[in-house]
C-alpha positions in Angstrom: 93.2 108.4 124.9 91.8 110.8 127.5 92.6 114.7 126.5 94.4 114.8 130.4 96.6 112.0 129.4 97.7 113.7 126.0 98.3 116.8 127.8 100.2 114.9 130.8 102.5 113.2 128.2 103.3 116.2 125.9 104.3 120.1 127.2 105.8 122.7 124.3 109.0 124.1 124.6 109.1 128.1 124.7 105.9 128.6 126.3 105.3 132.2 127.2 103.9 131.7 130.6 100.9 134.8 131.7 102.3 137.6 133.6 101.6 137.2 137.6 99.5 139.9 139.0 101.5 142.8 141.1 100.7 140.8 144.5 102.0 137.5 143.0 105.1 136.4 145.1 108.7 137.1 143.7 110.0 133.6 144.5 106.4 132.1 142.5 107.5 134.1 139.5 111.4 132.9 139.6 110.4 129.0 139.8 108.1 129.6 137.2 110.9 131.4 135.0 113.2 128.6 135.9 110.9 125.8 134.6 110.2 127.9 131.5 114.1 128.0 130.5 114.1 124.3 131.7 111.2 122.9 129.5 112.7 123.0 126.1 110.6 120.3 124.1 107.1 118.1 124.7 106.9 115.9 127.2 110.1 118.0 129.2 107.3 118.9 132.0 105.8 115.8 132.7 109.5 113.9 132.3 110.4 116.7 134.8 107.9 116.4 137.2 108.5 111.9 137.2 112.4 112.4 137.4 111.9 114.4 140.8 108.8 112.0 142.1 111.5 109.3 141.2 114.5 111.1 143.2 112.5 111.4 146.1 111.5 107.8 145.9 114.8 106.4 145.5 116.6 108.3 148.0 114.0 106.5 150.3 114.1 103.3 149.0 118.1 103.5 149.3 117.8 104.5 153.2 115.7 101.6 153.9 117.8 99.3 151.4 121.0 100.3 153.2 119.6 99.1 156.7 118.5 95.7 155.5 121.0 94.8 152.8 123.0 93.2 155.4 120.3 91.2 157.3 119.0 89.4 153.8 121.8 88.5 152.6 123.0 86.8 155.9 120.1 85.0 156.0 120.2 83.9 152.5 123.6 82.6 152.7 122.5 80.5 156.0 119.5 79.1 154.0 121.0 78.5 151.5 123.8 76.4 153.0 121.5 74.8 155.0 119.1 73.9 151.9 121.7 72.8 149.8 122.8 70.1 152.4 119.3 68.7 152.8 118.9 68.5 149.0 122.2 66.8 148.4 121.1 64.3 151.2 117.3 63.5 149.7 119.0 63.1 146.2 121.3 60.3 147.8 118.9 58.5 149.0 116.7 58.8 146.1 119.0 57.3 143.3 118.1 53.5 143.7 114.4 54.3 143.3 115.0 56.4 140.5 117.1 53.7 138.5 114.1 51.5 139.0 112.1 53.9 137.3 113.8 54.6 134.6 113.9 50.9 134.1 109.8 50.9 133.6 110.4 53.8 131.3 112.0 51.8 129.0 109.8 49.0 129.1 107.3 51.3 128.2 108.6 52.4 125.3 109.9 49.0 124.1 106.4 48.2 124.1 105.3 50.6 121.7 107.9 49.6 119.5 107.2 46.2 119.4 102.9 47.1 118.8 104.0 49.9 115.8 106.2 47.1 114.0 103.5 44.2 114.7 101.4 46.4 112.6 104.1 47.3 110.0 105.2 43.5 109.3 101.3 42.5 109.0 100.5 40.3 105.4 97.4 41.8 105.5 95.4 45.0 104.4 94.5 46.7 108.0 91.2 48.4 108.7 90.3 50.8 111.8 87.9 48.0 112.8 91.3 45.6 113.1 93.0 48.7 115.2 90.2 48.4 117.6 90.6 45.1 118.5 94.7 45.1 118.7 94.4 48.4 121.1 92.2 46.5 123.2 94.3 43.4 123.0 97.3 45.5 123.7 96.1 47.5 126.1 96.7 50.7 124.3 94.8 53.7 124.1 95.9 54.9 120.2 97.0 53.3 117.2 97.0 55.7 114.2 98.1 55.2 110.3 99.4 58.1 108.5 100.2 58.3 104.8 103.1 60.3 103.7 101.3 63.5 102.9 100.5 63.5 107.3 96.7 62.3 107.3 95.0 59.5 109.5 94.1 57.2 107.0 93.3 54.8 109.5 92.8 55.6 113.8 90.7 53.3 116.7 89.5 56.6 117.1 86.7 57.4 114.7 87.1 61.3 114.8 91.1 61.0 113.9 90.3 59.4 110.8 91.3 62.3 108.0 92.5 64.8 110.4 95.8 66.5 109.5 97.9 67.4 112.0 99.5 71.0 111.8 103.0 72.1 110.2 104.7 72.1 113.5 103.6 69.1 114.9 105.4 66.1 115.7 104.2 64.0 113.9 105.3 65.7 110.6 108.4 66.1 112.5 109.1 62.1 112.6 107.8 62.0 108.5 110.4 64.6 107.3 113.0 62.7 109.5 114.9 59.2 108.0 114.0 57.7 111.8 112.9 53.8 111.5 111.2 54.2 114.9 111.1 56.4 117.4 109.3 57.5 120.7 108.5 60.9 121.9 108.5 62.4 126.1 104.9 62.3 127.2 102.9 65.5 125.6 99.4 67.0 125.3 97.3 65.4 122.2 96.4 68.3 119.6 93.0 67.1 119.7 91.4 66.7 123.0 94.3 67.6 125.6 95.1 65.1 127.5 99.2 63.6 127.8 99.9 60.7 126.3 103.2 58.9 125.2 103.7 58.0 121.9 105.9 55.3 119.3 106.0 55.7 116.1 107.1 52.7 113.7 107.6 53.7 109.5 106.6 50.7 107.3 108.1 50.1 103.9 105.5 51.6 102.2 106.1 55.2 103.5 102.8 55.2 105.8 104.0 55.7 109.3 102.2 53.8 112.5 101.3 55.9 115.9 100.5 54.3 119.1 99.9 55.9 122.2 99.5 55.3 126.1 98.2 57.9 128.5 100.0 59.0 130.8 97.7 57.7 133.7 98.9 54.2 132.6 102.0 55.3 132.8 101.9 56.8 136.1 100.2 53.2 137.3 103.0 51.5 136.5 105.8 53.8 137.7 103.4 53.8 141.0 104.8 50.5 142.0 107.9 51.2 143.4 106.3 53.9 145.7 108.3 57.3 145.0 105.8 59.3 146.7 106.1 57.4 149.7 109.7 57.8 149.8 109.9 61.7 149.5 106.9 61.6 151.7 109.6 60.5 154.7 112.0 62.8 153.6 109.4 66.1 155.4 111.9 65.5 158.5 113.2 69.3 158.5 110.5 72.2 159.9 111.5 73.9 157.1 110.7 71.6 154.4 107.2 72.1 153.2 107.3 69.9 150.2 109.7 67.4 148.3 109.2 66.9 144.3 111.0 64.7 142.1 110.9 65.3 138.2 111.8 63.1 135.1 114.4 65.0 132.6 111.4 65.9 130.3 109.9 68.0 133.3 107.1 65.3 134.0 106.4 65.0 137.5 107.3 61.4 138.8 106.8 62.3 142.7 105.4 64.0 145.8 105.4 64.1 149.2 101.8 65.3 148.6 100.9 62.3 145.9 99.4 65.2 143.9 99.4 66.3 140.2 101.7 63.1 139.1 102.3 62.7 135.7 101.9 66.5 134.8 104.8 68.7 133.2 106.1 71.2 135.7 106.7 74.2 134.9 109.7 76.5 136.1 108.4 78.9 137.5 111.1 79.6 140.0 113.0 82.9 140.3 116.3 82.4 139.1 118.5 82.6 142.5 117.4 82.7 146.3 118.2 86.6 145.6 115.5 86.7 143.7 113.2 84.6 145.5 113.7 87.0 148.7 113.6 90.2 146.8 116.8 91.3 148.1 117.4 94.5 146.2 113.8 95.6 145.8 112.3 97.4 148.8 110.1 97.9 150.4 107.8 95.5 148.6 107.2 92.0 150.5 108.1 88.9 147.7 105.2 86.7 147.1 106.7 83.3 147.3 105.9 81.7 150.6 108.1 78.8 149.0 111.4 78.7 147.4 112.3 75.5 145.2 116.1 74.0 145.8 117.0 71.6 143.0 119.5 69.2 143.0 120.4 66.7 140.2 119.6 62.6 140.4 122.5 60.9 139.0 122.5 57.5 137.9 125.8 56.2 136.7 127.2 60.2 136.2 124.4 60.4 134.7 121.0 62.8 135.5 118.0 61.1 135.4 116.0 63.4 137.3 115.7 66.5 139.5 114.7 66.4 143.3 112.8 69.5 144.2 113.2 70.9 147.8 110.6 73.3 148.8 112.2 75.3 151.6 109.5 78.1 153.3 110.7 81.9 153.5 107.8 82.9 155.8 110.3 82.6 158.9 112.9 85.0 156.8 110.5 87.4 155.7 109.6 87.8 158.6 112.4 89.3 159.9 113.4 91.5 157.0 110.1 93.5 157.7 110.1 93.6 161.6 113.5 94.9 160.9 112.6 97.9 158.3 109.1 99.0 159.5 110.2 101.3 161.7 112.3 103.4 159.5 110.1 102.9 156.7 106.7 105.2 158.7 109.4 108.2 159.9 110.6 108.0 155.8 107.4 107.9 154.1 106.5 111.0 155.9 109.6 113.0 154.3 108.1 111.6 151.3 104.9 112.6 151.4 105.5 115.8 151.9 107.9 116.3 149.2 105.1 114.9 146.6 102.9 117.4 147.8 105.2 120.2 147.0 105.8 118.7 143.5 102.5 117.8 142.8 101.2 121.6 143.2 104.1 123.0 141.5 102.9 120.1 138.4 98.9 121.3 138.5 99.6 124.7 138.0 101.9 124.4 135.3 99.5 121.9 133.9 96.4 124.5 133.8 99.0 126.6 132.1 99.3 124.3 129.1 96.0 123.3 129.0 94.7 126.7 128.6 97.1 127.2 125.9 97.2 124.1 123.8 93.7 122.1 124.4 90.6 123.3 122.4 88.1 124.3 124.2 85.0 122.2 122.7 86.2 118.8 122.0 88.6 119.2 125.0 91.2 117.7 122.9 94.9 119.0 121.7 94.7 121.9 119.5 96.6 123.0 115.9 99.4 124.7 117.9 100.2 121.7 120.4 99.8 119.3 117.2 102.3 122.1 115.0 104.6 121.7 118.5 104.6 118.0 118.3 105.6 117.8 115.6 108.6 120.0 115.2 109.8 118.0 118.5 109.1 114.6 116.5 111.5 116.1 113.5 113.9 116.9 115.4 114.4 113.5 117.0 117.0 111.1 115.9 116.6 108.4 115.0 113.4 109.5 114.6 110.5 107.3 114.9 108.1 106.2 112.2 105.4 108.7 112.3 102.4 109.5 109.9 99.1 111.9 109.7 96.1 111.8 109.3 93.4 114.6 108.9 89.8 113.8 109.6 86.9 115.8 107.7 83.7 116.0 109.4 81.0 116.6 106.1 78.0 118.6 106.6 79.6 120.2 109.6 79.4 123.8 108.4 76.2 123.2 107.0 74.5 121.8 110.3 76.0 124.4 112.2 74.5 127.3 109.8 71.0 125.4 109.6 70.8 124.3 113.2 73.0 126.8 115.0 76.8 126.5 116.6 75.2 124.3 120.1 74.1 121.8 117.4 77.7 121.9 115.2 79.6 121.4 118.5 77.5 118.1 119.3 78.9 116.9 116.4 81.9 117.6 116.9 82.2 115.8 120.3 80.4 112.9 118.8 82.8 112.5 115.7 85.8 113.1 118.5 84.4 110.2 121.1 83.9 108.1 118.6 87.4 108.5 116.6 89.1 108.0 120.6 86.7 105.2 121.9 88.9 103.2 118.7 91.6 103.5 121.0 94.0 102.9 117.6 97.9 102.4 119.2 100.4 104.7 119.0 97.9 107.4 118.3 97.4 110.7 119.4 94.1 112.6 118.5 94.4 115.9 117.8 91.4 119.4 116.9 92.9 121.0 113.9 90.5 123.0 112.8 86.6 124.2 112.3 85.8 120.5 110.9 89.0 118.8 111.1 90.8 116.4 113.3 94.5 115.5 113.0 95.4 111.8 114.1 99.2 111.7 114.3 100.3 107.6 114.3 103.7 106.0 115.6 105.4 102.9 114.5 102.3 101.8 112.5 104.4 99.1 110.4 103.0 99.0 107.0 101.1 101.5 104.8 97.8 98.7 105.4 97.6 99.4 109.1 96.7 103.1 108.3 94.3 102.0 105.4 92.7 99.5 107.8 92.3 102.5 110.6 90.8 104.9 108.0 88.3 102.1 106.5 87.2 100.6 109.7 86.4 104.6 111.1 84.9 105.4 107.8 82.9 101.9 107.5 81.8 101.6 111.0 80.6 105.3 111.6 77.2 105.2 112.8 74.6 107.6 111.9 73.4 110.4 113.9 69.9 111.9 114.1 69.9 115.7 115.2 67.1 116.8 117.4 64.6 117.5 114.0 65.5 113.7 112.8 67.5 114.5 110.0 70.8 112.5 109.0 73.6 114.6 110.6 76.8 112.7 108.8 77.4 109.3 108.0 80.9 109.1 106.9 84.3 110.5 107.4 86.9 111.1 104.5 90.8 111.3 105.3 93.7 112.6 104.1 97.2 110.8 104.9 100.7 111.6 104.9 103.5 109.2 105.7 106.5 110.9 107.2 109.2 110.0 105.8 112.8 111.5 105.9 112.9 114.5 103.8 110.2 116.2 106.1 111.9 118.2 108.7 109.2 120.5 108.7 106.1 120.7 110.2 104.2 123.4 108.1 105.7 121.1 105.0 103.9 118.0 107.0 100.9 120.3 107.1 100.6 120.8 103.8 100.9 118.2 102.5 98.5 116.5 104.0 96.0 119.0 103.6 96.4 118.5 99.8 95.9 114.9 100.1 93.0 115.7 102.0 91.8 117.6 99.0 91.8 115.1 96.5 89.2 113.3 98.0 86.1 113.2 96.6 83.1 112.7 99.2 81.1 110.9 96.2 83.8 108.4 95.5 83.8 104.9 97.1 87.1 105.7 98.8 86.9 108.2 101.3 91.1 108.3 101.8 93.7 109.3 99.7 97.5 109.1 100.4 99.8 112.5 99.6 102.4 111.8 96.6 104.4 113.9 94.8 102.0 113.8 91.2 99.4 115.5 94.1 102.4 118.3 94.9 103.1 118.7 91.0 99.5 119.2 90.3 98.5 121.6 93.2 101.9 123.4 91.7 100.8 122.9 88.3 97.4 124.6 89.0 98.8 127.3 90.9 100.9 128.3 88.0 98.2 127.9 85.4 95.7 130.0 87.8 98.6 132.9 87.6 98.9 132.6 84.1 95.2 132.8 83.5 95.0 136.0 85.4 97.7 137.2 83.6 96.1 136.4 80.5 92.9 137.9 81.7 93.5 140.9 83.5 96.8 142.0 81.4 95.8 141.0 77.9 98.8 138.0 77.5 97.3 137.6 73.7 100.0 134.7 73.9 98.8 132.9 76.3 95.1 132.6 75.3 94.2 132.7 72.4 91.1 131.1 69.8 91.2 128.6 67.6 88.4 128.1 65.1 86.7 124.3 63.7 84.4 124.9 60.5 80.8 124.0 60.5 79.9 122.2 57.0 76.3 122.4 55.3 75.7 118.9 54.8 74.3 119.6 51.4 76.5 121.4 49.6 80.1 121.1 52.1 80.8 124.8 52.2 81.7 126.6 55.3 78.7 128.4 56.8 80.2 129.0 60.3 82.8 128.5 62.9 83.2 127.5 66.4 85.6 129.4 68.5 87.6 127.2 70.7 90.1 128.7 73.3 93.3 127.4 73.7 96.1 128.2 76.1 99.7 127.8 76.1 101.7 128.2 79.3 105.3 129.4 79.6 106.3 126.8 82.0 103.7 123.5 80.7 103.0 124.5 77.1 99.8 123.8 75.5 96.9 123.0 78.4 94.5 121.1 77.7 90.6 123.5 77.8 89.1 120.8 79.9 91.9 122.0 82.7 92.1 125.4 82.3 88.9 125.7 82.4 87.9 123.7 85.5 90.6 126.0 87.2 89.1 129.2 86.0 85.6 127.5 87.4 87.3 126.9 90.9 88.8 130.0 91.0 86.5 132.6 90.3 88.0 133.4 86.9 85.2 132.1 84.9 83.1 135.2 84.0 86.4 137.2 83.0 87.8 134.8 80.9 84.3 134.3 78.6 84.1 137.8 78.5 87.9 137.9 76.7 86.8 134.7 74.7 83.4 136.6 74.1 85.8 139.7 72.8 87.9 137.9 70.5 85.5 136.1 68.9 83.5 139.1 68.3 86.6 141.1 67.1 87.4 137.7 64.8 83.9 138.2 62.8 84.5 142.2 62.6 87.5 141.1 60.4 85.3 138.3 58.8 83.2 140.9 57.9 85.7 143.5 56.4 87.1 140.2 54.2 83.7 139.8 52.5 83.0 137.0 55.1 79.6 136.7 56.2 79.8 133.4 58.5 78.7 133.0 61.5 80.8 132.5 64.5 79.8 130.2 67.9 81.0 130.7 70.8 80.6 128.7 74.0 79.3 130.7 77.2 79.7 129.1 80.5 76.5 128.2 82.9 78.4 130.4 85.4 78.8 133.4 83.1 75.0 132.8 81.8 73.8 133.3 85.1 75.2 136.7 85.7 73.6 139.3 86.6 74.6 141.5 83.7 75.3 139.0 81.0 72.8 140.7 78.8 73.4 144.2 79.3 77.0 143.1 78.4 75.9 141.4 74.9 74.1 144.4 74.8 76.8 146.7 75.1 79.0 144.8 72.3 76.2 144.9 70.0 76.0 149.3 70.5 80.0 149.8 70.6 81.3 146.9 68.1 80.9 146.5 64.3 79.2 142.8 65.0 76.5 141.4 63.2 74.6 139.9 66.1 72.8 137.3 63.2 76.6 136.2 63.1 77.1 135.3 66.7 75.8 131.9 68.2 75.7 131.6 71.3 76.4 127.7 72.4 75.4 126.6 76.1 75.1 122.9 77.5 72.2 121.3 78.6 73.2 121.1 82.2 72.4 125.4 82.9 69.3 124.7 82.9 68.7 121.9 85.4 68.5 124.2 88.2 67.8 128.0 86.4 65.7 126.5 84.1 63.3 129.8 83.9 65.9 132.8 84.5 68.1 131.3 81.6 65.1 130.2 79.6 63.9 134.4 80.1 67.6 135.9 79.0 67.4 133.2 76.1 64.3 135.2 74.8 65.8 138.8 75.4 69.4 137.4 73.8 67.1 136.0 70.2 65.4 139.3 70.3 68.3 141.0 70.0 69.8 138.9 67.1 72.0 136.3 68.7 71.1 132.5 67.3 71.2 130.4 70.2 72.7 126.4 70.1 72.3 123.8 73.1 75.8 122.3 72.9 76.1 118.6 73.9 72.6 117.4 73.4 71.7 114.0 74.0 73.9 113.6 77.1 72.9 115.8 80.1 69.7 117.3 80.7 68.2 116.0 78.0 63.9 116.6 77.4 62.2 116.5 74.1 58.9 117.8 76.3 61.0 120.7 77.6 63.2 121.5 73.8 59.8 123.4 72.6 59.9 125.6 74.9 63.1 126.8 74.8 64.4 129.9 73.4 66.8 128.4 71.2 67.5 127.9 67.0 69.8 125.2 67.2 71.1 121.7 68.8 74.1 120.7 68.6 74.3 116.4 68.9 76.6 115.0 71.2 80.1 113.4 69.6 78.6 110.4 71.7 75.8 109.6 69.3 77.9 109.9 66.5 81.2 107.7 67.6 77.9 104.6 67.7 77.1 104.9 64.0 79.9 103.2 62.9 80.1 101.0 65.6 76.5 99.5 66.0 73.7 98.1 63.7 71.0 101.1 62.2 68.1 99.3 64.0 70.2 100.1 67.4 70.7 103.6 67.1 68.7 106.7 67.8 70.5 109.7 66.0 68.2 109.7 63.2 65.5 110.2 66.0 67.3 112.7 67.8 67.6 114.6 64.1 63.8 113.8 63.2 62.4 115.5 66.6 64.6 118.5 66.3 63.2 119.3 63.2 59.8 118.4 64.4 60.5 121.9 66.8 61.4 123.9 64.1 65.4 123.9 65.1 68.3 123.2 63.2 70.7 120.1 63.8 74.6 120.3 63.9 76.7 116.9 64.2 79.9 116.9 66.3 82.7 114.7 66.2 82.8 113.5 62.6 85.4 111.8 61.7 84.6 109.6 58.5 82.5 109.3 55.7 80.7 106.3 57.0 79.2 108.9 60.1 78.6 111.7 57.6 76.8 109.3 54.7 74.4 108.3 57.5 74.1 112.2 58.7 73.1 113.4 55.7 70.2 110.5 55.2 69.0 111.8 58.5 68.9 115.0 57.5 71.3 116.3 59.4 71.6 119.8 58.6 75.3 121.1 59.7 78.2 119.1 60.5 81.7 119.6 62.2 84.5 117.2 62.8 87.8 116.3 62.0 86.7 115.1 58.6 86.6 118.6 57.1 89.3 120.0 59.5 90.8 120.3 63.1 90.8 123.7 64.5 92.7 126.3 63.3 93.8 129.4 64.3 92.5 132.9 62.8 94.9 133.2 60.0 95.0 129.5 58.5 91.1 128.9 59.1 90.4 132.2 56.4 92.5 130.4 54.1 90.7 127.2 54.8 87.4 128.8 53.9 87.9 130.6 50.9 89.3 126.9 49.4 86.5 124.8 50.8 83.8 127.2 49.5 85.7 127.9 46.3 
């Protein structure tokens, strides 16, 4: 798929064509306006520019045709009048010698009647030793024993034995039939080749016999009565290069040349001496020096053959040229000057498009041809099966930023010449944008075919080395969209494939995914929720998020001694959202830091009112590794502490393992600044991320908070298999004080308290609750 082909086979309609400077000639600018109003879709130029190379061709075909219509067709009538007489003649004479073949013929097959029911009416169990001998005493070539289910059980031939033949052949042909006996027309063997004519005999038991005779031995016998000699004598006419007769099967019986008897013929032939001559077709010379005149055998009114006249068109061709060369040179001129003047008018509105719709590194179509082609393909009907494809590059932006924009184009043209050189039908490659490629695919059959594209380019990828060595990409990941009849627009096509393209992972095993409407509903779904948390954020909606609150349990005595703050969010369109989504959208979108600052608010203005109810309980609240690493998180906690009634003894401050994987010291440092100002501080999760006893020491924290994980095994597993009382026992070896999340019974929080667990929190003292009904809940679990 060369980028000059794709941009020969497609042109956009409403192309605004660059102004022509003031010298530019008058009658230049009104073609050009003509062809613009012309061209109204892709593909109008180049169809434009073939329908007037095509004009020009047949107005000088039809000169030339005119001149010599009459000539060839007199001189095919006289041939064939002539032709037809000497046929009819040959086949005369050729009937007696035919009977007497025909005769053999069906000695020959009598024969291998009689050998296949010699073999079925033996009193004896037959071995392929026994077959040996009886071929040789019969003078056969094959004898073969099938059982019902179409396997040699027995052959003469040692490599038959337990060879099946194939569905089709005809040998499973004759076992499905009710035939006795019967004998096939000479054919190739499926094994090694050669022809051979075969009987076939069924004994009482259901196994079926074969025997076969070449078709040399056949040939030697029919040789006897000297056909070739016969239609040698008939070369009498100088016109007459050969004379062929052929059995009703097509086998060939006879030659005036004695060559290639015994084959099947095949027809070849044109269909008429019209044909054969070409007449119609001009200028171009036909290629058959020889045209074959058959006439039927009859024997009785009945054919038994075909007599094949070879009569030579040299002479007759002859004459047709001699005839039209003249007029053909003085023409040919006309029309080479005419393709000149098309041919310039084509380039530059070629260099037009190109500049317009081909990107300028990969040399391939751009977004706005692939945006064109496709309204054009939309508008079709019926319209063809089409689907897309986008193509991601990975590590393109980051190459280009590390090794410079010379660098990030190499890829580029790499990816692209390797994506063309797949030469995948029906497809057109297209540069979409800074690291994508569009692949738009017609009539592609089943939804496999595109699978089986996207696998074998994302399998089969090599590796590239940039000039330093290092791995440039790998891989490709896709998204695809099949275009099916709703679509009748392109920037819907567009967009939909882009958000299939965007629910493919790059870590995942499969690097495709397919658009469907649950990926629609969900980039909808999102969109909504990511208004409504702004809302929520940025205009107070108290309604929309809000805090719900889980106890925390001493383990001792099973009064409240804090809370967890938990946010929750109900939409107006979905209802209640799940935190693990809204969340992951406030991450994606940059709303992260807001929304834990109005969490952060709540849960501080919760404990004020804790506080002014006699209350004094702690409250945790979970701070996101994104909003830990600001800047001016700690000048914020800061700033509540001076302009709030807080207790900042009151206030945990829970945050998961993973923050400090990669800001281990900075967060470690505003751990130590946050405990000097009061906050307690919890690692929530523990046990399941970044988890490092040789690390927990030095950590500014008071408390760690076991993962739900651990807890969910104790029920589940032996005591000697599980290491939550460890967990527990090296906590405390730091000084730091364990909380258990996730119980649920009072198997888990009987082995807890053994352990020493110091605080627990689960559904087995209460779900959470929101501010109202959790106050409630306290003062009747502590009373």
């Amino acid at each position: 798929m060369e980028t000059s082909l794709l941009l020969k086979e497609r042109v956009i309609d409403n192309i605004k064509l660059p102004e022509e400077d003031e010298g530019g000639s008058a009658l230049e600018k009104k073609l050009l306006k003509k062809a613009s109003s012309i061209i109204r879709k892709p593909g109008d130029a180049v169809m434009l520019t073939k329908l007037s190379l095509f004009l020009i061709t047949v107005f000088l075909c039809l000169g030339l045709t005119i001149l010599s219509q009459g000539i060839r067709f007199h001189y095919m009538k006289e041939l064939d009048k002539n032709a037809s007489s000497l046929a009819q003649g040959y086949a005369h004479s050729l009937s007696k010698s035919v009977e007497a073949s025909s005769v053999v013929q069906r000695l020959l097959h009598d024969k291998l009647k009689g050998i296949a029911s010699i073999i079925t009416n033996a009193d004896y169990a037959f071995e392929s030793s026994h077959l040996v001998e009886l071929s040789t005493q019969m003078n056969v070539d094959e004898i073969n024993i099938y059982n019902e289910a179409a396997e040699v059980m027995l052959s003469n031939v040692e490599e038959y034995i337990s060879w099946t033949p194939p569905f089709n052949h005809p040998v499973r042909g004759f076992i499905r039939s009710e035939m006795r006996n019967h004998v096939e027309p000479i054919r190739e063997n499926s094994v090694n080749g050669r022809l051979y004519l075969y009987g076939y005999e069924r004994m009482t038991d259901g196994r079926i016999v074969q025997v076969g005779i070449t078709a040399d031995k056949v040939n030697d016998l029919l040789g006897g009565f000297d056909l070739n000699r016969l239609l040698g004598e008939m070369l009498t006419h100088e016109e007459v290069d050969y004379v062929k007769f052929i059995s009703t099967e097509g086998i060939l019986l006879g030659s005036s040349d004695g060559e290639g008897l015994g084959t099947v013929m095949e027809d070849n032939a044109p269909a008429s001496l019209t044909g054969a001559l070409c007449i119609g077709v001009f200028p171009v010379v036909p290629e058959e020096k020889v045209y074959d005149f058959r006439e039927p055998v009859l024997l009785s009114g009945t054919s038994i053959g075909t007599l094949i006249v070879g009569i030579g068109l040299e002479e007759v061709k002859a004459s047709i040229l001699s005839l039209n060369r003249t007029m053909t040179v003085a023409l040919l001129m006309l029309y080479l000057v005419a393709v000149l003047i098309i041919y310039l008018l084509y380039d530059k509105s070629r260099k037009l498009y190109e500049l317009a719709y081909t990107d300028e590194t990969t040399r391939l179509p751009n977004a706005k041809f692939l945006k064109r082609t496709l309204s054009y393909e939309l508008s079709q009907s019926p319209r063809k099966q089409l689907a897309l494809i986008m193509v991601h590059v990975p590590r393109f932006s980051k190459i280009s930023m590390v090794k410079g924009y010379e660098q990030g184009e190499s890829i580029l043209n790499e990816a692209a010449e390797y994506i063309d050189a797949q030469n995948i039908e029906g497809t057109t490659l297209f540069r979409f944008s800074e690291e994508k490629f569009m692949m738009l695919i017609k009539n592609y059959g089943e939804r496999a075919h595109l699978v089986a594209i996207m696998e074998k380019l994302s399998r089969i990828l090599p590796e590239q080395e940039g000039r330093g060595g290092e791995k440039r990409y790998s891989t490709l990941t896709f998204g695809a969209l099949e275009i099916v009849d709703r679509y009748t627009s392109g920037e819907k096509v567009l967009k939909d494939v882009l958000i299939a393209m965007n629910h493919v992972d790059e870590a995942e095993a499969k690097s495709y995914g397919f658009f469907d409407e649950d990926m629609e509903r969900n980039i909808i779904r999102e969109n909504v929720l990511e208004s409504e948390l702004k809302q929520a954020v940025y205009e107070n909606h108290a309604d929309r998020v809000f805090l719900h609150y889980q106890p925390l349990v001493d383990a001792e005595s099973e009064k409240v001694i804090g809370l967890e703050a938990l946010c929750r969010m109900k939409s107006e369109f979905y209802g209640m959202v799940s935190p693990l989504e809204f969340i992951s959208i406030a991450e994606k979108n940059g709303l992260m830091v807001d929304l834990g600052k109005l969490i952060l608010l709540k849960a501080v203005k919760f404990q004020e009112s804790l506080l002014e109810q006699g209350l004094r309980i702690s409250v945790s609240v979970n701070i996101s590794p994104i909003q830990l690493i600001q800047d001016d998180f700690v000048t914020m906690m800061m700033h509540l502490v001076q302009t709030t009634k807080m207790d900042p003894t009151l206030l945990q401050l829970e945050i998961t393992e993973s923050v400090f994987l990669r800001n281990h010291a900075l967060v470690n440092s505003k751990l130590k600044v946050l405990r000097e100002m009061g906050f307690l501080i919890a690692i929530d999760d523990f046990g399941t991320g970044y988890s490092s006893f040789s690390r927990l020491k030095e950590l500014h924290v008071d408390a760690v908070k076991i993962d739900q994980y651990f807890i969910r095994r104790i029920a589940k597993v032996d005591d000697s298999m599980l290491i939550t009382g460890d967990i527990i026992r090296m906590v405390h070896k730091f000084g730091l004080t364990t909380v258990a999340e996730g119980v649920e019974n009072q198997e888990e929080r009987a082995y807890l308290v053994s352990k020493g667990c110091d605080v627990l929190q689960g559904y087995y003292y209460g779900r959470p609750l929101p501010e109202k009904d959790i106050c409630l809940y306290i003062t009747e679990q502590n009373a």
